[in-house]
NUTI-575267 format. One line per 3 residues: number of its first residue (from 1); their letters; for each residue x, y, z of C-alpha. Coordinates in pm, whole numbers. Layout:
NUM> a> X Y Z  ...
***
This chain:
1> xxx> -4246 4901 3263  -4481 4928 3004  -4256 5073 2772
4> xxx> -3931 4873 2788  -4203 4558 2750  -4268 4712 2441
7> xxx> -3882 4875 2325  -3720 4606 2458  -3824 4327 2303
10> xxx> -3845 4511 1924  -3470 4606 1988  -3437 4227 2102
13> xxx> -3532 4089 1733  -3332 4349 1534  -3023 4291 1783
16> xxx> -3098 3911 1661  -3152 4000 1292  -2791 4140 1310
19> xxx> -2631 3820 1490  -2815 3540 1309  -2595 3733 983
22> xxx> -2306 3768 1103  -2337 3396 1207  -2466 3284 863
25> xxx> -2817 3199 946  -2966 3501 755  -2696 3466 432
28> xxx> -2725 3760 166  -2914 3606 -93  -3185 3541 174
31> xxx> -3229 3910 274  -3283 4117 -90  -3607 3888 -149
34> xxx> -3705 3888 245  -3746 4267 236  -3959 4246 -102
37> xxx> -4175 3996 31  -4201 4268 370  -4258 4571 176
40> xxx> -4466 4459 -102  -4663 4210 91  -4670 4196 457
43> xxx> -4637 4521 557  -4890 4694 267  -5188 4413 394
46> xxx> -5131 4504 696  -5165 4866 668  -5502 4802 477
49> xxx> -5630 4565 722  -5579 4831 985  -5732 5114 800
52> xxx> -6019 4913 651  -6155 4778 948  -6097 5140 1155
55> xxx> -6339 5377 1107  -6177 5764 997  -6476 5940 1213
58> xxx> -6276 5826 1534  -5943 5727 1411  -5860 6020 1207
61> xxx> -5734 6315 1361  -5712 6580 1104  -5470 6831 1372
64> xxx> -5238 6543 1471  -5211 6486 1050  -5101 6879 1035
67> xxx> -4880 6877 1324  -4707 6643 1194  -4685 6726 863
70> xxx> -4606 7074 983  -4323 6955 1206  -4148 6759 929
73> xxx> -4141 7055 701  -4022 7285 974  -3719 7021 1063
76> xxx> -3649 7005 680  -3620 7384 636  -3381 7437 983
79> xxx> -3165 7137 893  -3121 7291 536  -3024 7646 693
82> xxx> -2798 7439 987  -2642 7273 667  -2557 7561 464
85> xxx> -2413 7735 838  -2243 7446 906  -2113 7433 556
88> xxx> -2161 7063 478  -1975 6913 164  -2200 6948 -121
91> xxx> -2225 6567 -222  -2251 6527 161  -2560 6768 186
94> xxx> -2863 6622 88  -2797 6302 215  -2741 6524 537
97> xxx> -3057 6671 529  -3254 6328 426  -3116 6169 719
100> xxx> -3184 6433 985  -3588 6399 851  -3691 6107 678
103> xxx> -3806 5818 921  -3753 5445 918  -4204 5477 937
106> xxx> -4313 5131 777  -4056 4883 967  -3975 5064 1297
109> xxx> -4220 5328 1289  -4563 5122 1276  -4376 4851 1533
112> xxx> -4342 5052 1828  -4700 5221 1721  -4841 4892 1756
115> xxx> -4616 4698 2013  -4667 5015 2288  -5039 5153 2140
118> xxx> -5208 4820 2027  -5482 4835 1726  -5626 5146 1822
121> xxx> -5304 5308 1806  -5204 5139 1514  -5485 5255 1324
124> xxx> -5412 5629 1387  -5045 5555 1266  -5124 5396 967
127> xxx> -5351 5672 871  -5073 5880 917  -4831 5731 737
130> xxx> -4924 5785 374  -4905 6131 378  -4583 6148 563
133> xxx> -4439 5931 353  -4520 6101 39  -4407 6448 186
136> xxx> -4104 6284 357  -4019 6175 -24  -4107 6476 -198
139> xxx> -3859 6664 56  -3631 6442 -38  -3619 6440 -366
142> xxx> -3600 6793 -342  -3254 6843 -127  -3113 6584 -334
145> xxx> -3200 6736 -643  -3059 7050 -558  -2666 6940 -430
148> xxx> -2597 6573 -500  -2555 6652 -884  -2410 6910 -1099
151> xxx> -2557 6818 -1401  -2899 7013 -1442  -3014 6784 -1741
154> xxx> -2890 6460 -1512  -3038 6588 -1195  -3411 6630 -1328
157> xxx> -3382 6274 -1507  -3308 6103 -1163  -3528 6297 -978
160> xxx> -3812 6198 -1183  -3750 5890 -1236  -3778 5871 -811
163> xxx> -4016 6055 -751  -4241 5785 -998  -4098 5545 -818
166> xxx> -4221 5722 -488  -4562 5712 -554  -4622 5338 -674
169> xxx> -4446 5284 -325  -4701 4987 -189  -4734 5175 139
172> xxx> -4898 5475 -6  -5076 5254 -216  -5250 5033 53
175> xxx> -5283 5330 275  -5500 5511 57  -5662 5196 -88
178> xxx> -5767 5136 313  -5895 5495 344  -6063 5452 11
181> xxx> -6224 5147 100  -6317 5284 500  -6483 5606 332
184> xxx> -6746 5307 177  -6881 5197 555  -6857 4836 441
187> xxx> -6702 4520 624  -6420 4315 471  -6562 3991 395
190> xxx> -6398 3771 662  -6214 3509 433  -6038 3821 299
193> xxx> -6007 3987 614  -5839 3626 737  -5605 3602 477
196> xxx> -5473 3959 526  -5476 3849 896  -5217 3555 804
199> xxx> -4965 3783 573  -4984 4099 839  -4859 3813 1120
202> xxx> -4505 3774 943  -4461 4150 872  -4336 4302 1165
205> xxx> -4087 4061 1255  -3974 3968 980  -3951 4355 895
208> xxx> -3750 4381 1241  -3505 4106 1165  -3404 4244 851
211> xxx> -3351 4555 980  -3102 4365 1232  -2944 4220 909
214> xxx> -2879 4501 701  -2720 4722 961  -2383 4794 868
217> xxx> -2151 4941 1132  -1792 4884 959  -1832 5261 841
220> xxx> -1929 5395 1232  -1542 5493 1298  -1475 5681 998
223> xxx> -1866 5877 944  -1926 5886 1381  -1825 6245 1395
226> xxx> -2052 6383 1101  -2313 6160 1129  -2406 6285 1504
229> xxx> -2544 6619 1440  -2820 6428 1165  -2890 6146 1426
232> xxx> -2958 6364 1712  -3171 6589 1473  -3357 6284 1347
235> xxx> -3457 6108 1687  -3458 6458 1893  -3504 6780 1742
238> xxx> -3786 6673 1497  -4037 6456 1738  -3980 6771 1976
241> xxx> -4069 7022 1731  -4347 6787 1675  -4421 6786 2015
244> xxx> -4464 7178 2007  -4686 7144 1683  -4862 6878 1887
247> xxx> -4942 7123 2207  -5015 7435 2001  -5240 7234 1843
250> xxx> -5459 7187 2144  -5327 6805 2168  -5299 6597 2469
253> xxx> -5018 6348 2463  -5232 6064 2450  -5400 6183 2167
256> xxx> -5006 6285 1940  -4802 5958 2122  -4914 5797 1741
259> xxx> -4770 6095 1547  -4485 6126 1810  -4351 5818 1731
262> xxx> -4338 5815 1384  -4103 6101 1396  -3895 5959 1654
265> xxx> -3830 5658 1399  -3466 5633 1284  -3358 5696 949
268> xxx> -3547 5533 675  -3330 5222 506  -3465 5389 201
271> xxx> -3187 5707 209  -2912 5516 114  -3123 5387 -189
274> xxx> -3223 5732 -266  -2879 5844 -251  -2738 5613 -434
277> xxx> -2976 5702 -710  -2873 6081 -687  -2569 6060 -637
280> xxx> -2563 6124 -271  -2300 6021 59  -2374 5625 35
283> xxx> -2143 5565 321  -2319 5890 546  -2652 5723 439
286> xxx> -2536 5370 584  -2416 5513 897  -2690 5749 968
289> xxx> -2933 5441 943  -2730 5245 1174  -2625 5443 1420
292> xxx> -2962 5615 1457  -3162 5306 1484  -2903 5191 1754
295> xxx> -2963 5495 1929  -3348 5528 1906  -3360 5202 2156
298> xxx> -3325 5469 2422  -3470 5795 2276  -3790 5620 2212
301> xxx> -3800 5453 2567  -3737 5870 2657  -3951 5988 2439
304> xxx> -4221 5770 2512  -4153 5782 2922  -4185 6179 2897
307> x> -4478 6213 2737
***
């Protein structure tokens, strides 16, 4: 019960995110400055407020951090090999890859973390989630590089113009700021801690009803069949390689459910901007980010029943 009280209801508001735009209460124009206002804002103070007021001595868990790090690089390298087997389009490829890895961790991720684990939980996510993000990136960056361009002058211009764009990403940013800031053993003063208080209360729901409104499932019919194989890598194979990493590591489930369910997040929104800029699948990106965050409404309620 516990956990469809906590999957049902986030599934609830993105399932309403969708319908209020295809009924016209969420119109375009509304969403592009929504999601800045979420991912420069809401969802950065909240991620500091979490960190700042945690302390790392009990909160940080420096074999969960390798685990997962660990099983991110180790679903990166077999989806690469599975790719090359399976003999994937090159312009389809990295986009492929990106999608099969790279997690939906700031809207979907840090929602379930805190919906199903509370503060405590949430804490030991957000730690998390700046260095996953910045390898998650990296990797990405990388397999795109490689196959969505043939032009070697082209390719290194894009990919560095991303990869700066990576790292002034706000999430990183207030992740590290909060660790920074933790590290000091001082206590936000409370009008600040109040005010970041206010902005964190509009960032996961807003961030879930956006997420409702930008799915696109026009493409599903035509991208179903080769979009599968990166779904069911994405919200399967990696959090149970993680799992693995998790257990060898001497982890009990209690202590991994944090790291567990950031890689059982969907595909991040962010792949189809990434491929976009590298000249990637577009389509494959916006059907891999659908139809995996339609799907992780019941591999997260298995995941998170199983462990």
């Amino acid at each position: 019960m516990p956990i469809l009280n906590t999957v049902l209801p986030i599934f609830s508001v993105i399932f309403l995110g969708w319908l209020a735009r295809r009924k016209g209460y969420v119109p375009p124009q509304f969403i592009g400055p929504a999601n800045r206002l979420v991912f420069y804002f809401a969802i950065p103070a909240m991620v500091f407020a979490a960190i700042a007021k945690g302390s790392l001595r009990t909160d940080f868990n420096p074999v969960l951090l390798g685990g997962t790090l660990a099983a991110v690089i180790l679903c990166f390298g077999l989806t690469w090999g599975a790719g090359v087997v399976a003999k994937i389009p090159r312009r389809r490829f990295g986009t492929f890859v990106q999608s099969a890895f790279h997690g939906n961790l700031g809207y979907i991720g840090l929602a379930v973390a805190f919906y199903y684990l509370g503060q405590e939980g949430f804490v030991s996510a957000s730690l998390l989630i700046g260095f996953i993000m910045i390898l998650q990136n990296l990797l990405s960056v990388i397999i795109l590089q490689c196959y969505s361009d043939k032009n070697p002058s082209r390719k290194g211009t894009r990919a560095g113009a991303v990869l700066f764009k990576i790292m002034g990403n706000p999430v990183i940013i207030s992740a590290v700021a909060g660790i920074c800031f933790s590290l000091t053993g001082l206590a936000l003063p409370m009008v600040i801690a109040r005010t970041l208080e206010i902005i964190s209360g509009m960032a996961l729901p807003l961030a879930l009803l956006l997420i409702g409104a930008t799915l696109n499932f026009d493409l599903m019919k035509a991208q179903l069949k080769p979009v599968l194989p990166a779904t069911g890598i994405k919200l399967v194979i990696l959090p149970g390689i993680g799992a693995v990493c998790y257990s060898l590591g001497g982890l009990s489930p209690e202590a991994y459910v944090p790291g567990l369910i950031l890689l059982a997040s969907p595909s991040a929104t962010i792949s189809y901007v990434m491929a976009v800029e590298m000249n990637g699948d577009a389509d494959f990106a916006v059907t891999a980010i659908s139809l995996s965050t339609l799907v992780s409404a019941l591999t997260f309620s298995l995941w998170l029943h199983f462990i």
